[in-house]
C-alpha positions in Angstrom: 25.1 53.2 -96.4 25.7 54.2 -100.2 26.5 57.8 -101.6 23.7 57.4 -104.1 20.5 58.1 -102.9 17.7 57.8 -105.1 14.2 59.6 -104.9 11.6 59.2 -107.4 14.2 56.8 -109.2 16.4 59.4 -110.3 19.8 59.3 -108.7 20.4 63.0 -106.8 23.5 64.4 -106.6 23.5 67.0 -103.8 26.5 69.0 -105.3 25.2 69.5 -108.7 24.3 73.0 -108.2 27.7 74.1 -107.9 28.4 73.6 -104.0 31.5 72.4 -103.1 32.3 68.8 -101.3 33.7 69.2 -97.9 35.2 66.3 -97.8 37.3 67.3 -100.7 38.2 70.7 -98.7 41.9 70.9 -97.2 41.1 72.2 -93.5 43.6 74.4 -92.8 42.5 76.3 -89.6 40.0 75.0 -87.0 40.1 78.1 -84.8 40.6 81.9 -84.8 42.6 83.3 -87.3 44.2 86.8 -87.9 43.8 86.3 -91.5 41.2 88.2 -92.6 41.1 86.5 -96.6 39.7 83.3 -94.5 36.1 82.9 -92.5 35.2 79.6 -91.1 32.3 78.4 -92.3 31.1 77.8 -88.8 30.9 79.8 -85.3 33.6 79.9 -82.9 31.3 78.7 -80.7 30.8 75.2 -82.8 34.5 74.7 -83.6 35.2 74.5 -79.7 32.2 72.4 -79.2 33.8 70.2 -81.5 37.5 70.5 -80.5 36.4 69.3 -77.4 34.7 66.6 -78.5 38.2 65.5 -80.5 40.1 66.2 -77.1 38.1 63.2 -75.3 39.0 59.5 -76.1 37.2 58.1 -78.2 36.4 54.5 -77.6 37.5 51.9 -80.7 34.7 49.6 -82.1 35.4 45.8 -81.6 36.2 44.1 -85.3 33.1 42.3 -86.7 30.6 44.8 -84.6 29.0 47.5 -85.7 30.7 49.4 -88.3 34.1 51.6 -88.5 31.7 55.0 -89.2 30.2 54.5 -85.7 33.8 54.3 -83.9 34.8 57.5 -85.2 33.0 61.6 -84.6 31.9 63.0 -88.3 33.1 66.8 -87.5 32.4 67.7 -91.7 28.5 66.4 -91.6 27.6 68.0 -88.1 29.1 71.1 -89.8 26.2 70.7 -93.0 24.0 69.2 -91.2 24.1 72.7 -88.9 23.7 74.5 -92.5 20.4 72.7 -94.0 22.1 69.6 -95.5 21.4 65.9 -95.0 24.1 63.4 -92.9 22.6 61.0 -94.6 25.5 62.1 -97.6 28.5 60.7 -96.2 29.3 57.4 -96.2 33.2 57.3 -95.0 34.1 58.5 -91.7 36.2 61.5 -91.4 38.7 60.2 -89.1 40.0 62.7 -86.3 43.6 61.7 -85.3 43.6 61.1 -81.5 46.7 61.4 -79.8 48.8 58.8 -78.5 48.8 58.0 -74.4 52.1 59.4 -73.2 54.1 56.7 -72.6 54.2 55.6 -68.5 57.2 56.4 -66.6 59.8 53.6 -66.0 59.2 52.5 -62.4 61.5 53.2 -60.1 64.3 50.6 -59.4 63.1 48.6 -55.8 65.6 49.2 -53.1 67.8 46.6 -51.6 66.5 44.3 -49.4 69.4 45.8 -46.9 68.7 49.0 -47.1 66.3 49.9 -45.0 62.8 51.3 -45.7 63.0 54.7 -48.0 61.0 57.3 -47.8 57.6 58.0 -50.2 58.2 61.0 -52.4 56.3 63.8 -51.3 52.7 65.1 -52.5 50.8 68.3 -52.7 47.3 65.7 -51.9 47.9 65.1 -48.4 50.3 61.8 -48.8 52.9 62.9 -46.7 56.4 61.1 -45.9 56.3 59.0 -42.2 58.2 61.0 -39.8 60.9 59.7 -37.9 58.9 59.5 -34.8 55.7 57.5 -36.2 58.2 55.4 -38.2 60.1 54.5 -34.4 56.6 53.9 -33.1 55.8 51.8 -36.1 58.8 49.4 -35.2 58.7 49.3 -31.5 61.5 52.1 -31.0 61.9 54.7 -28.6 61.2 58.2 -29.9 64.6 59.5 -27.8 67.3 61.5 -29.7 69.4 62.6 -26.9 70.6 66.4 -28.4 74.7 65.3 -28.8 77.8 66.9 -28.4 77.7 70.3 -29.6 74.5 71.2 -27.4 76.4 69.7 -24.7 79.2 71.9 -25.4 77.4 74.9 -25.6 75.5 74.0 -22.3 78.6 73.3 -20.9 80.1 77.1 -22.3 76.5 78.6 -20.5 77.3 77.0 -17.4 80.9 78.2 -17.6 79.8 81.6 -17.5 77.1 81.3 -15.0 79.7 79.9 -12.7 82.2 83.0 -13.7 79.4 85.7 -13.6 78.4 84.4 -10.1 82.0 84.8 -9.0 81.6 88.6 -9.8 78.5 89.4 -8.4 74.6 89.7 -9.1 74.9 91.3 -12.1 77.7 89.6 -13.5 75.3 86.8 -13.4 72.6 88.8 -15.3 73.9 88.6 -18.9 74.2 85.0 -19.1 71.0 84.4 -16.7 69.0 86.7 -19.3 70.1 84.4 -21.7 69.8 81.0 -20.6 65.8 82.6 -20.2 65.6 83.4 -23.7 66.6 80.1 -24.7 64.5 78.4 -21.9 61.2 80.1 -23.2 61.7 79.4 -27.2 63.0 75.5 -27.1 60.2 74.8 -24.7 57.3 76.0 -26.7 59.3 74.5 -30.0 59.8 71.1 -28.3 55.6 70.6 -28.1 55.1 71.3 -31.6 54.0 75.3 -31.3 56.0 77.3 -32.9 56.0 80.4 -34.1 54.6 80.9 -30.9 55.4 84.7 -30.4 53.4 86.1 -28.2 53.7 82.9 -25.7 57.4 82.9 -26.4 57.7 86.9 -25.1 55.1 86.5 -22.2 57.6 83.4 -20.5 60.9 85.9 -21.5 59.1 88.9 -19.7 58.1 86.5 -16.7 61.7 85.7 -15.9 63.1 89.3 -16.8 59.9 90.5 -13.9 61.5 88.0 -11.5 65.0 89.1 -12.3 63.7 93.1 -11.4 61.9 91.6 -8.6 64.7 89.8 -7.0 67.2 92.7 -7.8 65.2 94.9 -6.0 64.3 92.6 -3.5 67.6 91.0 -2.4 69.0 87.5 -2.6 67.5 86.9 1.5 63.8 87.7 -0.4 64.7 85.6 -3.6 61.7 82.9 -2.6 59.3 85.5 -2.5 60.4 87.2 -5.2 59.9 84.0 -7.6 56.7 82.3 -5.9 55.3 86.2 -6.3 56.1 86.8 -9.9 55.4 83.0 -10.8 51.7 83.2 -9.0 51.3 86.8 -11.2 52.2 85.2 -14.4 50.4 82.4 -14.2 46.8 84.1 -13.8 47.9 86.0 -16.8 48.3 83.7 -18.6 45.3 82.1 -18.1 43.5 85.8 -18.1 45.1 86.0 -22.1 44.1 82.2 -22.8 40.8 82.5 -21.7 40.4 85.5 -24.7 41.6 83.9 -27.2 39.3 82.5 -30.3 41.0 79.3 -30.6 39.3 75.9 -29.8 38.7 75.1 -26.4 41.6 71.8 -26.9 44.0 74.3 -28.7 43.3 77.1 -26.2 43.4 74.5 -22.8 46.8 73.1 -24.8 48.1 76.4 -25.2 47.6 77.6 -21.4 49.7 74.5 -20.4 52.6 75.1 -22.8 52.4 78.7 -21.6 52.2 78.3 -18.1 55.3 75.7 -18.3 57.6 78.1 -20.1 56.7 81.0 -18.0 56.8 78.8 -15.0 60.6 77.0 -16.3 61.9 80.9 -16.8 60.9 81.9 -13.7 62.8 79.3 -12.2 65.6 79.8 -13.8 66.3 82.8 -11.5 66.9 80.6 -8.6 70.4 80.9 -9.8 70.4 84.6 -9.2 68.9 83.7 -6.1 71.6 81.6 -4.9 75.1 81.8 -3.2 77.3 82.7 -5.5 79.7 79.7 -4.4 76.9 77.7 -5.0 76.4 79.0 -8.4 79.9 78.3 -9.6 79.5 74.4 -8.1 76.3 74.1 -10.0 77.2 75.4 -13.5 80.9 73.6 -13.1 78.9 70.2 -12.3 76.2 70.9 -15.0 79.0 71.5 -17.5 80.7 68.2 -16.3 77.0 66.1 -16.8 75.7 66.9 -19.7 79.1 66.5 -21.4 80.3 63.0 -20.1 76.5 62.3 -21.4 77.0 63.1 -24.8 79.8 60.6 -25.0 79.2 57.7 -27.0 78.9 55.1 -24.4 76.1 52.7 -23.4 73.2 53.9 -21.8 73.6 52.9 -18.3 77.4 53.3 -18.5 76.9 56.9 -19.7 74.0 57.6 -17.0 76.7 56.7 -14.0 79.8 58.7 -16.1 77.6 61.5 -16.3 76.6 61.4 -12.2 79.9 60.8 -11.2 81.5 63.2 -13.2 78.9 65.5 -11.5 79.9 64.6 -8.3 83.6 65.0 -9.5 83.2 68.4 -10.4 81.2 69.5 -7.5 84.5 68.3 -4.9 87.1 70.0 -7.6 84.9 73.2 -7.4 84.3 73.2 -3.6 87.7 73.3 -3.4 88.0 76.6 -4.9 85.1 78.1 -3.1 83.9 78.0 0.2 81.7 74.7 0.4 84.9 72.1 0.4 83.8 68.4 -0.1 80.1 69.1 0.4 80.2 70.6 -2.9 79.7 66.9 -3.8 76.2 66.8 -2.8 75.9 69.8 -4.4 77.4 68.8 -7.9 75.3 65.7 -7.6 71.8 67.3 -7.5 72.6 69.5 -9.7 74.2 66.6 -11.9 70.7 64.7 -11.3 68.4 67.8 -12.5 70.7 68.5 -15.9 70.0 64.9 -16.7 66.1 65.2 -15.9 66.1 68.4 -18.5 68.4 66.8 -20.7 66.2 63.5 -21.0 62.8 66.1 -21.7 64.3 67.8 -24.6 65.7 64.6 -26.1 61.8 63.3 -26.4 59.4 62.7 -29.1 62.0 63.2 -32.3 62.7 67.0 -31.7 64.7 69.0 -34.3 67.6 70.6 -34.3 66.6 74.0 -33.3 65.1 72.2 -30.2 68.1 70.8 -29.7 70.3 74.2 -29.7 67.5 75.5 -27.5 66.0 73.6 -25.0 68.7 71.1 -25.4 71.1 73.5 -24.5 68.9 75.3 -21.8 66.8 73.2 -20.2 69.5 71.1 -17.9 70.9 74.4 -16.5 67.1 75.6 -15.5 66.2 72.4 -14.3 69.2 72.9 -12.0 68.3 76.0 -10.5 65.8 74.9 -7.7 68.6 72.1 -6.6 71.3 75.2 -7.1 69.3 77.7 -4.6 68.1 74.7 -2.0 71.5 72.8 -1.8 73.2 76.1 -1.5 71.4 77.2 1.4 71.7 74.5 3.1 75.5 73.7 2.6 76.6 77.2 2.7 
């Protein structure tokens, strides 16, 4: 295309009546301006139209096709092509400076081939990092993280004072029964996956703190009936408060179970306030003695059999302070077997540590309660 166009065989010039080129025009603003001695030429309207249009790629014209005009926008002949004049004018392209791609990140040195597979950064689209559980499942592990020493100390310290409240009477025994509930009824709603669970957590802790009342008033020779009666009571109502809930019938059946199981596991707990108080002290003492010859690092069956013996160790050593003498072996020994049962459900599926100061720490002295109260009936 040429700049000289010719009609009637006169060459036209279309600036020879004093207008101005704009191609010769230094743009010095393309938007809004607080200086009021400049105007655009064009509406604000059109000059974002067309800063758009500059924002977006533009694709480059292969060399020997097509020519460089058609590669390229013309911002200056839309603009007098939008006032009356011709495109037809302009031979050169105007070229609009597109901005450089920012350069791509340096990749990320790969790992060793000895160390193990790392984690995936994580994202706000869903991508999420591979817990430790679906990675154990992944490679053919078992998802069992047994809750260590310092849960096993500080089930051991709760069973300590169990056995020392239940050597001054009932409700010696309350403070640190009241608490092993409380800890009972959070690690078991945290250990499946609800949490904050309020409102289930509080129903379980008022279940056992009814059956505390109830046995209290009752008497230790009435302690079955108390806890059947209070655990038949709490279970309808729990079902009566799931059944008006809004959830979705699998959250709201899932729910009910995990509700019923706490209320149900601190109700049972007051089986030790139940108990003999000999047997109580036997219990906690043997408890104490399992869970922490558990926690040390030995092999899994070795540990297993250093844990039941040292039950069974403790129960003789503290029916020889108490009334029960060397039956306090049986004694330590169930008890030694249900710690390890409630030990082994808290260690499951990955949990965290809160589940581990919780139901890690509660769960093998509640487990013990129902082998506490029976065995101590029985022996005493």
């Amino acid at each position: 295309m040429s700049n000289d166009q010719y009609y009637g065989g006169q060459q036209y010039d279309p600036y020879a009546n004093g207008q101005q080129n704009p191609a010769d025009v230094t743009q010095t603003w393309e938007g809004q301006t607080w200086d009021t001695q400049y105007q655009p030429a064009v509406s604000y309207d059109q000059i974002q139209a067309a800063q758009a249009a500059q924002a977006q790629p533009q694709p480059q014209a292969p060399v020997g096709h097509g020519s460089q005009a058609d590669a390229y926008p013309q911002p200056y002949e839309q603009q007098y092509a939008s006032h009356g004049g011709s495109a037809a004018y302009y031979a050169e392209p105007v070229a609009v400076p597109v901005a450089e791609p920012a350069a791509a990140p340096a990749a990320p040195p790969a790992p060793a081939a000895d160390a193990g597979p790392a984690y995936s950064s994580p994202t706000t689209s869903g991508n999420t990092r591979v817990t430790d559980a679906q990675r154990a499942r992944a490679e053919g592990r078992s998802p069992i993280i047994d809750p260590g020493m310092q849960p096993a100390a500080l089930t051991a310290l709760l069973g300590l004072l169990l056995a020392g409240g239940a050597s001054l009477g009932s409700y010696g025994l309350l403070l640190p029964l009241v608490l092993l509930q409380g800890l009972t009824a959070a690690g078991w709603f945290r250990l499946n996956g609800m949490w904050p669970a309020r409102q289930g957590i509080a129903l379980a802790f008022l279940g056992g703190l009814v059956a505390d009342a109830a046995l209290l008033a009752a008497g230790r020779e009435h302690a079955a009936a108390a806890i059947l009666g209070t655990l038949g009571v709490w279970v309808l109502l729990c079902l009566v408060l799931q059944l008006r809930s809004h959830a979705d019938p699998d959250e709201r059946m899932y729910g009910l179970m995990a509700t019923i199981a706490s209320a149900a596991l601190t109700v049972v707990a007051t089986g030790h306030l139940g108990a003999a108080p000999d047997a109580v002290v036997v219990g906690g003492i043997a408890v104490a003695a399992a869970v922490f010859a558990r926690a040390l690092p030995l092999p899994g069956p070795v540990s297993l059999v250093a844990a039941l013996l040292a039950s069974a160790g403790a129960g003789i050593a503290a029916g020889g302070f108490t009334g029960l003498g060397t039956s306090g072996a049986l004694l330590g020994l169930g008890a030694g077997v249900c710690a390890l049962v409630g030990l082994r459900a808290a260690a499951y599926d990955y949990p965290s540590r809160f589940v581990h100061m919780t139901a890690g720490v509660a769960l093998p002295l509640t487990a013990a309660a129902p082998a506490v109260y029976l065995l101590g009936r029985a022996l005493a």
